[in-house]
N, C-alpha and C positions, 0 to 999 in steps of 0.2 A: 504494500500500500504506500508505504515509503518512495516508492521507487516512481509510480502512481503522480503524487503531489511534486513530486521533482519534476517530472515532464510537464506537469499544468502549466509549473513557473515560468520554464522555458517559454514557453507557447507566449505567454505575458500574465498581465494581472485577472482577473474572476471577473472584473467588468467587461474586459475586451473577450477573454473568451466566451459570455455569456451574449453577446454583441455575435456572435458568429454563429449560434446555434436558433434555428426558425422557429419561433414560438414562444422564445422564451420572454418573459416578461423584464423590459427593465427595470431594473435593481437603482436604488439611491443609494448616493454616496453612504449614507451612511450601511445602508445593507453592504454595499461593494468593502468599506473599511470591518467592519465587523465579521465578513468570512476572513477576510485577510490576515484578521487577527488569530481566528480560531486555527487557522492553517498552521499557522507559526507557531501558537502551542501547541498542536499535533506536533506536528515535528519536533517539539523540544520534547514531548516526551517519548517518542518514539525512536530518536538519538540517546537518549538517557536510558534505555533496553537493553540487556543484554541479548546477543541473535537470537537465543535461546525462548527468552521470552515474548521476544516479537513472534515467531512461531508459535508460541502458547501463553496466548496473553490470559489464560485461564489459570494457571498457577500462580499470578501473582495475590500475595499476599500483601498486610500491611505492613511489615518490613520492606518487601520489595517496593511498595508504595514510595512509601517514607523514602528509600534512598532514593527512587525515579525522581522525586518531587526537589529532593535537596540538589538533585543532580542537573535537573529542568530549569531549575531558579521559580520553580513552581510552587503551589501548594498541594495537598495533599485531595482537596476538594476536585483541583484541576484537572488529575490527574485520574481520579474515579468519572470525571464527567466524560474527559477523552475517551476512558474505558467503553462507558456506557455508551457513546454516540456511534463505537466501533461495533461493538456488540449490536446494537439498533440498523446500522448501516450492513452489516453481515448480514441478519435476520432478512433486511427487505429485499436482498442481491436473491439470496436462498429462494424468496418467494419470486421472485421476478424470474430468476429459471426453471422453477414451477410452472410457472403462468407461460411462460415460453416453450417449454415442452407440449405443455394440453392443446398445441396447436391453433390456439385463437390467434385471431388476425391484429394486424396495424389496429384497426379502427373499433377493438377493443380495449385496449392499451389504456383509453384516456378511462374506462372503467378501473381500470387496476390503482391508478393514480390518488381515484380520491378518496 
C-alpha cells in the first residue's frame, strides 16, 4: 500500500489527480489539504513498521503501538485510526471483488457505492 501512495505522489497532489478522473466531484481546498495530511500520516506510520508488521498489521499490539507512535512523531490515537481506516479500506476492496466477480455490470456499480 506503501508503495501505492508513492506513485499517487509522483503523479502530483489528490486535487490534480482527482481533476483527471470523470465524475469525480470537486474537492475544496480545504478537502484537497486534509487528505494531504492524512496521507502523510499514513506514511509516517507505515515507515515507523517493521516489514514484518506491514504484512500483519494484525499483530500489533500496544507496545508495538506505543513505539510506531514515538517512532511516527505520532500519537498513539493516530496510529489506531491509520489502523482502523486500513482495516475499513481492506474490508470494502474484499467487497468490491465480491461485487466484481457476481458479474454485475458498469451500470450497477453506482448501487454498490452508496
Amino acid at each position: 500500500m506503501l508503495k501505492q501512495m508513492k506513485m499517487v505522489r509522483r503523479i502530483g497532489s489528490l486535487g490534480a489527480i482527482a481533476k483527471m478522473i470523470p465524475g469525480m466531484p470537486k474537492l475544496t481546498d480545504e478537502q484537497k489539504s486534509g487528505a494531504e495530511k492524512e496521507m502523510k500520516i499514513f506514511e509516517s506510520v507505515v515507515n515507523s513498521m517493521t516489514p514484518y508488521e506491514r504484512r500483519h498489521p494484525e499483530i500489533l499490539r500496544y507496545s508495538h503501538k506505543n513505539r510506531i507512535a514515538k517512532g511516527s512523531g505520532l500519537t498513539n490515537a493516530d496510529v489506531n485510526r491509520v489502523l482502523r481506516k486500513y482495516d475499513q479500506s481492506k474490508a470494502m476492496m474484499k467487497q468490491l471483488k465480491q461485487y466484481q466477480k457476481s458479474g454485475k455490470g458498469p451500470s450497477s456499480f453506482n448501487g454498490f457505492m452508496k
